[in-house]
N, C-alpha and C positions, 0 to 999 in steps of 0.2 A: 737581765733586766728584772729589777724586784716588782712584784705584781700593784705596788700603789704607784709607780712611774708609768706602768701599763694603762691601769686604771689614768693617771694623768692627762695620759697622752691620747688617751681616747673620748675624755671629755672636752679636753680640749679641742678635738678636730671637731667635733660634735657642735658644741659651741661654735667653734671659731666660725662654720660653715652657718648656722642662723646668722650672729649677730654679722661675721661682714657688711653682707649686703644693705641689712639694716642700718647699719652704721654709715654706709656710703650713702645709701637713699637720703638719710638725715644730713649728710653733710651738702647734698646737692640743693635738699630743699633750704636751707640755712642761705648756703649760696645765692639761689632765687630771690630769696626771700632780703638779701644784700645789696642784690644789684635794685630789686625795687625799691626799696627804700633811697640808694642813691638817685635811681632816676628820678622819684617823688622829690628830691630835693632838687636837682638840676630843674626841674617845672617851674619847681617853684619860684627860683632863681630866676627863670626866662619869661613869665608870666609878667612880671614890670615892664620889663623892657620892649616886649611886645606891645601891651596894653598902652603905652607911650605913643606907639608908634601909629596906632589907628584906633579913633575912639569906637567904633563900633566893638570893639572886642573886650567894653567895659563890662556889660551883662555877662560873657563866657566867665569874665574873672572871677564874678561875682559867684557862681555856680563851683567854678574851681579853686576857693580858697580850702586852704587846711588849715 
């Protein structure tokens, strides 16, 4: 093995062993960060149909517009 594939391969694991985890950390928060945004829009979506159904839950709407 020639010493700059050594060198390679050693920065490599070096590397490889910070950024994974980092890299997974980011993708999970991404992930969270996806489903909340769909749930914010599923709300949103149910928020009428609720709101129809019993007027007292006019004032919550009101609090809960985006």
């Amino acid at each position: 093995m020639f010493p700059e594939e050594e060198r390679n391969i050693a920065t490599n694991s070096i590397f490889g062993q910070l950024i994974r985890p980092h890299n997974v950390q980011q993708k999970q928060m991404i992930r969270q960060i996806e489903k909340t945004q769909q749930n914010l829009i599923m709300l949103k979506l149910l928020i009428p149909l609720t709101s129809s159904e019993s007027k007292q839950s006019e004032g919550h709407n009101k609090l809960l517009k985006f």
